[in-house]
C-alpha positions, -999 to 999 in steps of 0.1 A, spaced: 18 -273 235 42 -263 264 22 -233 284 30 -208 311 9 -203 345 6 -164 347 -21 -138 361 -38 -120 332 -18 -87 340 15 -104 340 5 -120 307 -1 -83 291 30 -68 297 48 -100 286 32 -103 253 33 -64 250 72 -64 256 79 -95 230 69 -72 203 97 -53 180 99 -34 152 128 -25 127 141 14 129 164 24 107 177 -13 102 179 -18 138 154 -40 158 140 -20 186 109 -22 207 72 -18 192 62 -1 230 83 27 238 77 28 276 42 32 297 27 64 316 12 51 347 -6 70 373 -20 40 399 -51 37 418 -67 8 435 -79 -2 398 -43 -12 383 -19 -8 407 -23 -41 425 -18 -64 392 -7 -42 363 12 -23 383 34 -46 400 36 -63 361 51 -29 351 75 -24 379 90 -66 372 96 -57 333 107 -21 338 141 -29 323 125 -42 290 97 -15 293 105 22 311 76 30 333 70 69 337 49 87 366 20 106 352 1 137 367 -26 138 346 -42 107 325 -48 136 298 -13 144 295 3 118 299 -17 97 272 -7 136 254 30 129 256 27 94 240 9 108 211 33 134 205 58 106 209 44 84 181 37 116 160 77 124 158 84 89 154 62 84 127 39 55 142 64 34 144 69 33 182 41 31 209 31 44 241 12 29 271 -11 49 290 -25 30 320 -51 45 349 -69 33 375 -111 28 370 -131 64 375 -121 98 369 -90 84 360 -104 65 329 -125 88 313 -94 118 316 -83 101 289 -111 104 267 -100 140 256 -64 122 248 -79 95 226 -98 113 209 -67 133 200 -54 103 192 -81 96 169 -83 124 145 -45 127 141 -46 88 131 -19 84 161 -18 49 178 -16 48 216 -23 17 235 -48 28 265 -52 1 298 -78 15 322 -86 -8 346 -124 -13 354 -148 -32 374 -154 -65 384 -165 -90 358 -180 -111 390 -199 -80 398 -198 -95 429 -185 -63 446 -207 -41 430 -209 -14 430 -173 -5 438 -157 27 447 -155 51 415 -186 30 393 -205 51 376 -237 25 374 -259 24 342 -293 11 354 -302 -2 317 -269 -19 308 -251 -35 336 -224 -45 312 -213 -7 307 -193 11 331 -174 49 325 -148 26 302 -175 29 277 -167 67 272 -142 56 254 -155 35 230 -167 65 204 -126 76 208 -112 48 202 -109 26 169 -103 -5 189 -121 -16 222 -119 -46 243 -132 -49 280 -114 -83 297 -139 -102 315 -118 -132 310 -81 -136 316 -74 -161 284 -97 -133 265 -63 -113 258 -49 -138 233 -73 -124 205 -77 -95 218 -40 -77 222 -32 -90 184 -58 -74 169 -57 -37 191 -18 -38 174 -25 -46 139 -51 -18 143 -25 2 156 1 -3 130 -24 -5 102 -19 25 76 -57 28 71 -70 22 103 -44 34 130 -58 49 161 -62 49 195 -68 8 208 -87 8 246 -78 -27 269 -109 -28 293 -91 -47 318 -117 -58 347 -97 -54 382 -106 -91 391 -91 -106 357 -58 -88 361 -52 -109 392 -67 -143 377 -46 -170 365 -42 -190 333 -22 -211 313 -14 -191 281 7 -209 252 41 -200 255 42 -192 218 23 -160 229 56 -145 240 77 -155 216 92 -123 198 76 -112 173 90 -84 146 62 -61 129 65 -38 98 39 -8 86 25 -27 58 21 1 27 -9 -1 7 -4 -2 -29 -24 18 -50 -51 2 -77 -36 7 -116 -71 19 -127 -73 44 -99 -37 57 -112 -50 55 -148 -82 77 -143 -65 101 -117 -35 107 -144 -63 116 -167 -79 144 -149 -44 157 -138 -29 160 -175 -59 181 -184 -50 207 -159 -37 239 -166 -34 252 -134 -25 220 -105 -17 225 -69 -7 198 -41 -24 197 -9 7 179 15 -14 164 44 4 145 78 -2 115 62 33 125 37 49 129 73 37 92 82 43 76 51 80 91 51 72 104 14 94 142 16 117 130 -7 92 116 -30 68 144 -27 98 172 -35 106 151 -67 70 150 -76 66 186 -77 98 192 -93 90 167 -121 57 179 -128 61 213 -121 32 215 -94 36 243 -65 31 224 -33 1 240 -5 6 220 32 -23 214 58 -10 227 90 -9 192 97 17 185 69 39 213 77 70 207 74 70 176 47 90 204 30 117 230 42 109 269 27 145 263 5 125 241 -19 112 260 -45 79 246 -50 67 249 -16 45 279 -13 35 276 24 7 262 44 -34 268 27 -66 275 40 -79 293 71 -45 292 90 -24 296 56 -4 318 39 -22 344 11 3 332 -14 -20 292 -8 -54 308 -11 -47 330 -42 -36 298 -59 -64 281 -45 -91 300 -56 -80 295 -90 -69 263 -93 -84 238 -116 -73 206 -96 -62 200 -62 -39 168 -58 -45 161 -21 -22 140 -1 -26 123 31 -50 147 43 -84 143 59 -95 180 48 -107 194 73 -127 227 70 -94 245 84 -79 237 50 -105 241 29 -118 270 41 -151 251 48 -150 241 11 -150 279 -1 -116 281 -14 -120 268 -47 -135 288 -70 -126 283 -104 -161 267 -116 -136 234 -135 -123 227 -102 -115 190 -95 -101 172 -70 -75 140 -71 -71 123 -34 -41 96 -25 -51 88 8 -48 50 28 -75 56 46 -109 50 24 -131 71 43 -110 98 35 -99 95 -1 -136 105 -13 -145 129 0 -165 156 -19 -162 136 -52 -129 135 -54 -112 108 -79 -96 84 -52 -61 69 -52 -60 44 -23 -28 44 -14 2 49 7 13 84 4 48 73 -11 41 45 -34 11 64 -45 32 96 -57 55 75 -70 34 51 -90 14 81 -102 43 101 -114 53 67 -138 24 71 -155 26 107 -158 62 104 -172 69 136 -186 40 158 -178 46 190 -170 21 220 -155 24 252 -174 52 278 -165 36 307 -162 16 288 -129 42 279 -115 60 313 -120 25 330 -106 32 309 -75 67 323 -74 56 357 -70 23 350 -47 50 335 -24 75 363 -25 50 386 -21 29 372 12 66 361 22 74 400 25 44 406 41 49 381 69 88 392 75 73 426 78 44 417 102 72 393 122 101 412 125 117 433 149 98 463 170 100 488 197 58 487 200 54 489 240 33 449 239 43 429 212 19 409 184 22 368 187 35 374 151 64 393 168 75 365 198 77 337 169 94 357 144 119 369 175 123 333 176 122 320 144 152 344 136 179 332 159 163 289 156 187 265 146 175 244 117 172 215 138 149 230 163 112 215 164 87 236 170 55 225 188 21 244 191 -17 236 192 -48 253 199 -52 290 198 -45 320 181 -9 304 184 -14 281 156 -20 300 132 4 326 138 31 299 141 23 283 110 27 316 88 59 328 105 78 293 110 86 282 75 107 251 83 145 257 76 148 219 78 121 193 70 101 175 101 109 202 126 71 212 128 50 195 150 13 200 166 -20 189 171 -43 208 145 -66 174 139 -84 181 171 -70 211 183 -65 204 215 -56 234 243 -31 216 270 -14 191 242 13 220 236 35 210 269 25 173 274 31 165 234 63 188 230 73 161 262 68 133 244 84 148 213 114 155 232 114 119 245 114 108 207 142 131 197 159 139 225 192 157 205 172 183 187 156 213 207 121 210 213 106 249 214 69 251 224 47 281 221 15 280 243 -10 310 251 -20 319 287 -51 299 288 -36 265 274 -8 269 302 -35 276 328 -53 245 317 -23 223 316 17 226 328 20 198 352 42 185 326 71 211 332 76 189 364 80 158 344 105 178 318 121 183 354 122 146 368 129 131 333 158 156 322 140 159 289 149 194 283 121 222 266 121 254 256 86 272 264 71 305 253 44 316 276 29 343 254 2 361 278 -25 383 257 -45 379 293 -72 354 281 -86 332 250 -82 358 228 -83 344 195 -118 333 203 -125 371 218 -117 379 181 -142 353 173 -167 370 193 -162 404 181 -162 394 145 -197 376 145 -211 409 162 -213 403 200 -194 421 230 -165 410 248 -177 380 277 -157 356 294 -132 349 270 -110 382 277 -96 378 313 -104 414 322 -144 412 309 -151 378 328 -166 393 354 -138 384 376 -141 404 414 -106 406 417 -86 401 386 -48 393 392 -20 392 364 -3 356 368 32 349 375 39 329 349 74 323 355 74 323 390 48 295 389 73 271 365 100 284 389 85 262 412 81 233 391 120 232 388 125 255 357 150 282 345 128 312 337 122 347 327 100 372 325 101 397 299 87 428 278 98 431 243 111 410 214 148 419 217 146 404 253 133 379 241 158 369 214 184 375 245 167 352 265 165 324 240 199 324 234 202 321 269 177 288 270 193 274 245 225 272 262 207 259 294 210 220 301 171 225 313 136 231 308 136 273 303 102 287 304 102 329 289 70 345 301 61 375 276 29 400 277 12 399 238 -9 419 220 -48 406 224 -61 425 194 -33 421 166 -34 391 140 -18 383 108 -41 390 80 -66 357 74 -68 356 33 -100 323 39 -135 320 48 -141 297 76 -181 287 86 -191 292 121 -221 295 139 -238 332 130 -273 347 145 -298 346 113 -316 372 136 -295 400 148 -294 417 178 -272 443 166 -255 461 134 -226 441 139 -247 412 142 -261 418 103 -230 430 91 -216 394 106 -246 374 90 -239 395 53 -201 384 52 -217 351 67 -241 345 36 -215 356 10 -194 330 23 -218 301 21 -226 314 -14 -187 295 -26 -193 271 -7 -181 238 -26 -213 215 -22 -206 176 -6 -221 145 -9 
């Protein structure tokens, strides 16, 4: 077997940029590009291996680990998992940033390939600058952080070690099931060692997304319970959005006659012309969702994990014959709370399910109660959303000013926050897959650093991001990269002067305002930030502004700018859309005050529908 003398971190990249996948019936590469920021841990080996195949794989400059590990999981989010990024960091502080990113990663069943370097496997430097030492276990360093966050981890202690190792972190990657976050340990000695690897290791290699075809007695029994329903809804998760299945899941509901509820997650696996789409369900969702839900008999689930943000922490279902159906790939999702399981890709399993359905149909007058729920809560919305001459405007109002004058093309990205959920009822997508966030872990700072990586996956459609005062204050050191890049965004600073959504949080379970509205934070000398003086500096077009016809003005005006344009807009703090579900959070059993046992009463009631696990 002919072989090839290479050091270890040579070998990596070489194997990593052998590897292609088919697009749209074009062959293109598996790994997208790599985020890099260098320190003495990977700049000596894998750096200088990045900067030899830059032509075959684009290296970017980081500012963050966090974010940039953020932008390549918005990246493989908007392409579907079926590109990849690299974030690399040195050993330290600059390893366990990303745990917050894989973890991210993780819940959203996103791949992103991680390569932290780490220390010594000779230990004989030990211990080096930036080791955190474990007393008991000499074998762990900080890398092991990132072991609960990933779903594949390898430390190199051995430079012919990668040959097992890199083939399995990418089938985890691209398997259906299983896809997540893989972590390369790579010790800083190794990198640098020589070996002589095959030289069928780097031979090209072309991967596919292997579907997962359901079982015919899981679509048998699952047909069952769904034919005896009177009154079906769909739950659309992210994994319809993965699986490609928008077409097939339209069809399905048209077909069958099933009104069609989203996670926020699967927003957007239908645009608001199709007339079975009701709108997003649970905590965050429309009313029109959470009447139906409540009386639903039978919840087909798809691709979702259901988290307690769609299921109203398992109250929304009241009707006392309720029964779930769940296509899911992943198993550990598909049964939860005794659902009938249907392992399966999202796609083949709709459309293997609706064969043996053939001509099943729900009733009517469900679907035509669905009709008017939606028109109803679809008013309501407009209403709440639309133009106004109040002196500080509601969030509802800055996304319905934008909403109005968006192309249908425009992607809209949010994530953590009041934000969210005021996005997701306004922003009914005019155009499928033009809503994008992070809702699996809800993370404050992905809105900037994923919209980047978003952009950099679609870089002809507008990229419009909507982030709060506190997520910008945490992270915006990705405006500068929008900058360097020329990967133009379109950001809404809306400024309610704190974390306000959790101030309404606080207030609801019966305590005071503290520490999460700016101006009770015991601050000695509270200043107003400059937003837009502050991304200014970064490089940006911007404005500040006061009302929500300058703010339709000014979006115009960004949208006919060639670069990142960041509008700055005071909010309302203390006005939300209406929340039509229960959501379970922590609540004092002994009160301190009346709003305390009020809180624990509504607390009580809600635990009382509570839909029981197993």
């Amino acid at each position: 077997m002919k072989t090839l003398r290479l050091a270890c971190s040579h070998a990596l990249i070489k194997y990593i940029v052998a590897q292609k996948i088919i697009i749209d019936g074009k062959k293109m590469p598996l790994f997208a590009g790599a985020f890099g920021i260098y320190g003495h841990g990977n700049v000596a080996c894998i750096g200088q291996a990045m900067e030899e195949f830059q032509d075959q794989l684009p290296g970017y400059r980081g500012h963050h680990e966090q974010n940039m590990a953020l932008t390549g999981i918005g990246y493989a989010r908007a392409m579907r998992r079926k590109q990849i990024f690299i974030a690399t960091s040195s050993v330290g502080p600059g390893s366990t940033n990303m745990v917050t990113a894989a973890a991210v990663a993780l819940s959203n069943r996103l791949p992103i390939l991680l390569l932290p370097g780490d220390t010594f496997a000779s230990r004989f430097p030990d211990p080096v600058l930036q080791q955190v030492e474990n007393f008991h276990s000499p074998t762990s360093t900080q890398n092991d952080s990132l072991k609960a966050v990933s779903k594949y981890f390898d430390r190199i202690t051995r430079p012919e070690q990668i040959l097992s190792s890199l083939p399995q972190a990418l089938q985890m990657m691209l398997d259906q099931a299983d896809c997540g976050p893989a972590t390369i340990s790579m010790s800083q000695d190794v990198q640098g060692e020589a070996f002589d690897y095959p030289e069928v290791f780097f031979e090209e290699q072309i991967h596919e997304i292997r579907r997962i075809y359901p079982d015919q007695n899981q679509i048998k029994n699952a047909t069952e319970i769904i034919k005896n329903s009177q009154q079906p809804i769909i739950i659309s998760g992210g994994g319809v959005l993965y699986s490609e299945a928008e077409k097939e899941l339209s069809e399905f509901a048209k077909k069958h006659h099933i009104p069609v509820t989203s996670t926020v997650m699967g927003i957007g696996c239908m645009d608001k012309e199709d007339p079975y789409y009701i709108g997003p369900i649970g905590c965050l969702g429309v009313g029109s969702a959470n009447v139906l839900s409540k009386k639903t008999d039978l919840a087909l689930a798809v691709g979702t994990k259901l988290g307690d943000f769609t299921t109203g922490s398992w109250t929304n279902f009241h009707n006392p014959d309720f029964k779930l159906v769940s296509i899911n790939a992943a198993r550990f999702d598909v049964t939860k709370h005794r659902a009938t399981p249907v392992v399966s890709d999202a796609k083949i399993g709709l459309l293997e399910l609706s064969k043996v359905l053939g001509d099943w149909k729900a009733p009517d007058h469900w679907y035509q109660q669905a009709v008017k729920e939606t028109k109803a809560w679809d008013q309501y919305v407009e209403k709440q959303s639309g133009p106004t001459n109040q002196e500080i405007p509601s969030y509802a109002h800055a996304v319905g000013a934008v909403y109005r004058n968006a192309d249908p093309t425009d992607i809209v990205v949010t994530a953590a926050g009041g934000l969210v959920g005021e996005v997701a009822q306004v922003w009914k997508p005019k155009q499928i897959n033009t809503f994008e966030t992070d809702w699996g872990y809800s993370c404050m700072g992905y809105e900037i650093s994923g919209a980047l990586g978003i952009k950099m996956a679609k870089p002809n459609q507008e990229v419009i991001v909507f982030v709060g005062d506190g997520s910008y204050l945490l992270n915006n050191s990705d405006i500068y990269s929008s900058i360097l890049y020329e990967k133009k965004l379109i950001i809404v600073v809306c400024d309610n002067s704190g974390h306000m959504v959790i101030n309404r949080l606080q207030l609801a379970k019966g305590g005071k305002e503290y520490l999460c509205n700016l101006k009770t934070s015991r601050a000695t000398n509270f200043i107003e930030v400059d937003f837009a003086a502050h991304a200014a500096s970064m490089g940006a077009e911007t404005e500040a502004i006061t009302s929500t016809s300058e703010l339709e003005a000014a979006f115009l005006r960004a949208k006919k700018s060639n670069k990142t344009y960041v509008i700055a807009l005071k909010t309302h703090g203390y006005e939300w859309l209406e929340g039509t579900a229960f959501w379970e959070s922590p609540t004092l059993e002994v009160s301190s005050t009346d709003n305390n046992k009020k809180a624990y009463q509504e607390h009580k009631e809600g635990k009382e529908k509570q839909r029981k696990g197993v």
